[in-house]
C-alpha positions in Angstrom: -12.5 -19.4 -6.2 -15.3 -20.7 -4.0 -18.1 -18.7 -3.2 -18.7 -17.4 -0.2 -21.5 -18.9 2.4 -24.3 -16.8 2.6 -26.1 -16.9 5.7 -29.6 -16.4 6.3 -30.8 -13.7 8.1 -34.0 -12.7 9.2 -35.2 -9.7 6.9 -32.7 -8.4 4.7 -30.3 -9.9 2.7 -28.5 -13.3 3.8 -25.2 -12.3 5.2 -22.2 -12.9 3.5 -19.1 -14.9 5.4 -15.9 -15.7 3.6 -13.6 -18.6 4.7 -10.3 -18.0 6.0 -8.8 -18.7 3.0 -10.8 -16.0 1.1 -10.2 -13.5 4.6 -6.3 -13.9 3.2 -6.8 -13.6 0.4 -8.3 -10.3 0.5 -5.3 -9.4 3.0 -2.9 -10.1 -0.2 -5.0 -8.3 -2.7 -4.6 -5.0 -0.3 -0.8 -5.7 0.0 -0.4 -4.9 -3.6 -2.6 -2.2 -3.5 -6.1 -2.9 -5.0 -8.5 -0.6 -4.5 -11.2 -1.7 -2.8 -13.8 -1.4 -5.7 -11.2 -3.9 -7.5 -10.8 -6.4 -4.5 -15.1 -6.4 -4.5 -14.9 -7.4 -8.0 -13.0 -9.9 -7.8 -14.1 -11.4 -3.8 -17.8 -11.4 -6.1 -19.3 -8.7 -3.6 -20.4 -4.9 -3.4 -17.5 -2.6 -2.1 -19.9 -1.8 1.0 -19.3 -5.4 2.4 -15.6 -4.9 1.7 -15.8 -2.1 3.5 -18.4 -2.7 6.3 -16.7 -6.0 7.4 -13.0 -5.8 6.0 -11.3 -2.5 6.2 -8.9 -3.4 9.1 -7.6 -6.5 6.5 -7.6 -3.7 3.6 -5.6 -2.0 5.8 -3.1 -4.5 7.3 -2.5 -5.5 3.9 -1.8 -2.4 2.5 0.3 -0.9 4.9 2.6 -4.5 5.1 2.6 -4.0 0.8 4.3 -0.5 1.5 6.4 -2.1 4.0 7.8 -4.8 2.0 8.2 -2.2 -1.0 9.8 0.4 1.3 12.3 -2.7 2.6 12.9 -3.8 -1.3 13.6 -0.2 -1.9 16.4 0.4 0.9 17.9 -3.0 0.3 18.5 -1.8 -3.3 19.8 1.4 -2.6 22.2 0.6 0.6 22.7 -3.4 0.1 22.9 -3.0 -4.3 25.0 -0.2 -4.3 21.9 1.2 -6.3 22.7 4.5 -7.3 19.5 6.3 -8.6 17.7 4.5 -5.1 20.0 6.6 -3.1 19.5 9.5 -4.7 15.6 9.1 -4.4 15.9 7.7 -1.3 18.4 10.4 -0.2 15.8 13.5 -1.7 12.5 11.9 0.0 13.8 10.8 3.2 16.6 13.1 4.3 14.7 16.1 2.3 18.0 16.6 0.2 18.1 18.5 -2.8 19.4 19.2 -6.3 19.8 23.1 -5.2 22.5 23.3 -3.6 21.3 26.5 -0.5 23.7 28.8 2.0 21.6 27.7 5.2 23.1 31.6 6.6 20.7 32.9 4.1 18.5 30.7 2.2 19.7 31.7 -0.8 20.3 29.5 -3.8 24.3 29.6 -4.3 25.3 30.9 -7.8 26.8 27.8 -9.9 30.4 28.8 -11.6 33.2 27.3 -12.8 
């Protein structure tokens, strides 16, 4: 990867500025989500410039990683006929349950053969 271009600045340390290229490719290391002590690490920085400079790409990346996740997910449960996705999908989206409940008294209903 190339380094960043540090730029001089009067007192202090010289500013840090990242191509656009390395701009992306922090954007794709949010998307599958990196923390941003990981995405420092590996963009050769401190977390504080990541977060100083960067969190709205931390953040666009990480909410389009959840939406392409959340979009992989329904496609397998409604597209794949995936079972087990339905159900999960089915419990954390339309708050259904494995107990079955009479709504007249929130009660749990007695199971029986």
């Amino acid at each position: 990867m190339p380094e960043a271009v540090k730029k001089k600045q009067p007192g202090g340390r010289p500013r840090i500025e990242f191509t656009p290229e390395q701009v992306e490719q922090i954007h794709r290391l949010a998307e599958i989500q990196c923390t941003v002590k990981e995405i420092a690490y590996i963009m050769g920085v401190s977390r504080e410039v990541i977060d100083r400079r960067y969190t709205e790409d931390v953040e666009l990346g990480r909410a389009q990683g959840k939406l392409a996740l959340r979009r992989a997910q329904w496609r397998n449960a409604v597209e794949k006929d995936n079972v087990t996705m339905q159900i999960w999908l089915g419990k954390n989206v339309l708050s259904q349950t494995d107990s079955p409940v009479n709504e007249e008294d929130n009660q749990i209903l007695p199971w029986s053969d």
